[in-house]
N, C-alpha and C positions, 0 to 999 in steps of 0.2 A: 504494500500500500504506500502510495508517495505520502510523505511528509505531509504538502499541505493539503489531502484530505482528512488526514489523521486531526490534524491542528484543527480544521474545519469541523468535523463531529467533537475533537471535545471542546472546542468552544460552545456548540451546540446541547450536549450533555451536562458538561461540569454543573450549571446551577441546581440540576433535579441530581447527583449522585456524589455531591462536596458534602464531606461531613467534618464537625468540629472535632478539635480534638480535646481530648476528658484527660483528669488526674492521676490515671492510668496507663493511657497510650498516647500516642500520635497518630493523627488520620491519616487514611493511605490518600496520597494525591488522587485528585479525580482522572490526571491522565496516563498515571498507572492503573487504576483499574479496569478502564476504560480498553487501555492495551490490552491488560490482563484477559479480559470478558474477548475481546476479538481474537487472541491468538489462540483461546480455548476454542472460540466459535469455527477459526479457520483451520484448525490442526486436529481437532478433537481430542487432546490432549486431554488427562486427567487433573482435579484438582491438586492434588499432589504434586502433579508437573507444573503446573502454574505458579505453585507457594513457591518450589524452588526457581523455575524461572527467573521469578520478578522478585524474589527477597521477602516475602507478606508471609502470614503465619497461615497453616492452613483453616482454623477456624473464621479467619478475618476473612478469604479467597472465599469461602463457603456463603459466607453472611453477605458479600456486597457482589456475588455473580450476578443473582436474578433479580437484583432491582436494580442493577446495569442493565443487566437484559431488557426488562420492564420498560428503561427508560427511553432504550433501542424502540423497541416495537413499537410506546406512545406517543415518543417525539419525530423519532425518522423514521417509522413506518409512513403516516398519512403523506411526509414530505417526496417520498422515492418508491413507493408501491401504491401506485393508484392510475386510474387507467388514463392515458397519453387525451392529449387534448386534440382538438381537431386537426388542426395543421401538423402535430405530431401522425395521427394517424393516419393522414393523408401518406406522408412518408413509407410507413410501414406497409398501407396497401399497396403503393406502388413498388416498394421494395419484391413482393411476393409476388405481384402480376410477373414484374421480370424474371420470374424462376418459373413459375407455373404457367403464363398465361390467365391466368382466373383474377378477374379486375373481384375489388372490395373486400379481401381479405383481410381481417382484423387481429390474427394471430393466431393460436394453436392451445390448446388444453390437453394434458392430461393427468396422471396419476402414481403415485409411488408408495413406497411402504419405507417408513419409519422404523426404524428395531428399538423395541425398548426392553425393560427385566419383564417378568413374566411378574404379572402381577397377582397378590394373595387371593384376593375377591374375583368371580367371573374370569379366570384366565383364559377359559376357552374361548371366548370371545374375541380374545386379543391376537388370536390366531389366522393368519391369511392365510392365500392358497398354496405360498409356499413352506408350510409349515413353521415361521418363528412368528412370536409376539410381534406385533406393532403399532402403528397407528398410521391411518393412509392422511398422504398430503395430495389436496389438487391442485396443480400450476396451470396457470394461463399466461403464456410467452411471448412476445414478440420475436420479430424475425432475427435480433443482434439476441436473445435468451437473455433479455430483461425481464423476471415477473410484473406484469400486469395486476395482478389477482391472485391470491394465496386462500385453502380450506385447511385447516388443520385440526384433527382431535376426536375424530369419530375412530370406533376401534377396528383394529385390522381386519376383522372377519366379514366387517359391511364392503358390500362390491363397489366398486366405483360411481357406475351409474347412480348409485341411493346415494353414495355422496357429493354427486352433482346434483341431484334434487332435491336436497335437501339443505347448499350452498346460500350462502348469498350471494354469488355471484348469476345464480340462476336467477334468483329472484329481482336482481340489478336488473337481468336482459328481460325479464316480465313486467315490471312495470314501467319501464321503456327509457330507462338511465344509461345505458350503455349499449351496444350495438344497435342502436337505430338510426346513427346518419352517420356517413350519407345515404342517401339511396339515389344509385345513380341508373339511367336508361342503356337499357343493351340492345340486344336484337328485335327488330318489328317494336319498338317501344314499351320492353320488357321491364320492371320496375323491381333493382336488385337490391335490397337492403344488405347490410354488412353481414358478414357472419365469419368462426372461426374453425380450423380445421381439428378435427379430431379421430377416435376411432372408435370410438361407442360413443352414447349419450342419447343419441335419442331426442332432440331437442329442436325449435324450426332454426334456430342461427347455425346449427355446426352441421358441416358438411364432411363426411364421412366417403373416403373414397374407395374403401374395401366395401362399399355395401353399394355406390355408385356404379364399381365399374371403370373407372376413367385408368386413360392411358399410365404406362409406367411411371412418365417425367412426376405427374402430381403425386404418384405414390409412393415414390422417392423422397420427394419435398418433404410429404409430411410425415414421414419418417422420420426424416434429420430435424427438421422443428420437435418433434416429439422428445427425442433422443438429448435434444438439446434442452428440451426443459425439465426429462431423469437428471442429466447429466448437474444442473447447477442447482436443482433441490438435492442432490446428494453430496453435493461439494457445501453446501448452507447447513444443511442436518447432519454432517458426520460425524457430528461430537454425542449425536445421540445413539451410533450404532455400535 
C-alpha cells in the first residue's frame, strides 16, 4: 500500500479509534493499529503475529482489532463500496461492450464460501457443499474487480440463489435504486434497461449465458469477471480461513 493512502485512511480513522492513555498504560497510536488491523486483514496472519509484528501486547491486538475493523466498515465502507455513479457506469458498460459486444452491462455477481470454526450450536448448518463450515459472501464486481455491492452472514448451507433473494442488493434493483438507467434503444426500437452478468439467480437484471446459449466470446467474459470477483473476496477474507 503506498504511503499516502495509508496517511489518507488514518487520517480518516484516527478520530473514531484514538484512545487516551490511563495510569497504567500508554495508548497504542491510532496509526499503529490501524496498520496492525490491515496487515492482519491483508496477510491473515494470526493475533499473535501481529503482537509481535508491531510490539502491542496481545491482549491490547485483541481489544482494539474489531473496533478498527468496525471503524473500517462504518466510515470507509459507505465512502469506496457503493454503486458507481452515472458517468462512472457509463464507463464500465462501455468497458464490457468492448469485450462482449453486449451494450448496458453493469457488472457481474456472484458467490463464495467463507471458512470459519465449526461452531457449538447448529453446526450442520454451517456446512456447504463442499463439506467445511462457513458463511457465503455475495460480490457484485465491476469490470477492473472493484466490489460494487457486498452480502455477508447467512450460513454456509443456504444456496446462493436464497442468498440473492434475500440481499439487499436484490431489493436495491426492486424498488428501482440501482440498475434502472440507463435504458438505452437497440434493435427495431428495443428498450434495454441495465442488467449484470451472472450464473444462477434467476432475476429480470442478470443475464445468465449458460442458460442463454450465447457464443463462446461472452462465456468466456463472464467467467473471468466471475473468477475475478472469487479471486478479490478471497484475497479481503483470508484472515478468516
Amino acid at each position: 500500500m503506498p504511503k499516502r493512502v495509508f496517511k489518507h485512511i488514518v487520517q480518516i480513522l484516527a478520530p473514531m479509534v484514538t484512545k487516551a492513555d490511563t495510569q497504567f498504560r500508554r495508548a497504542v497510536p491510532p496509526d499503529v493499529s490501524i496498520a496492525a488491523v490491515l496487515f492482519r486483514l491483508a496477510t491473515g496472519g494470526t493475533y499473535f503475529h501481529v503482537s509481535e509484528r508491531f510490539g502491542v501486547g496481545l491482549a491490547t491486538v485483541q481489544e482494539f482489532m474489531p473496533e478498527v475493523v468496525f471503524a473500517i466498515i462504518r466510515y470507509l465502507g459507505p465512502m469506496y463500496l457503493k454503486w458507481p455513479t452515472a458517468s462512472e457506469m457509463r464507463r464500465v458498460s462501455r468497458k464490457l461492450k468492448r469485450k462482449s459486444g453486449l451494450p448496458n452491462i453493469q457488472g457481474a455477481i456472484d458467490g463464495t464460501f467463507i471458512r470459519v470454526r465449526v461452531p457449538q450450536r447448529e453446526a450442520d448448518c454451517y456446512f456447504n457443499r463442499k463439506w467445511f463450515a462457513s458463511l457465503v459472501l455475495q460480490g457484485v464486481a465491476d469490470t477492473d474487480g472493484c466490489f460494487l455491492d457486498i452480502s455477508c452472514g447467512l450460513r454456509g448451507s443456504v444456496y446462493h440463489r436464497r442468498v440473492l433473494r434475500r440481499s439487499r442488493f436484490l431489493e436495491k434493483v426492486e424498488n428501482g435504486s440501482i440498475l434502472s438507467e440507463p435504458v438505452i434503444t437497440i434493435n427495431d426500437g428495443f428498450q434495454l434497461s441495465p442488467y449484470i452478468l451472472g450464473d444462477s439467480g434467476k432475476i429480470d437484471n442478470l443475464l445468465s449465458p449458460h442458460i442463454l446459449g450465447v457464443d463462446a466470446r461472452l462465456e468466456l467474459l463472464v467467467r473471468e469477471v466471475l473468477l475475478s470477483v472469487k479471486h478479490y473476496v478471497n484475497i479481503i477474507w483470508r484472515m478468516n480461513q
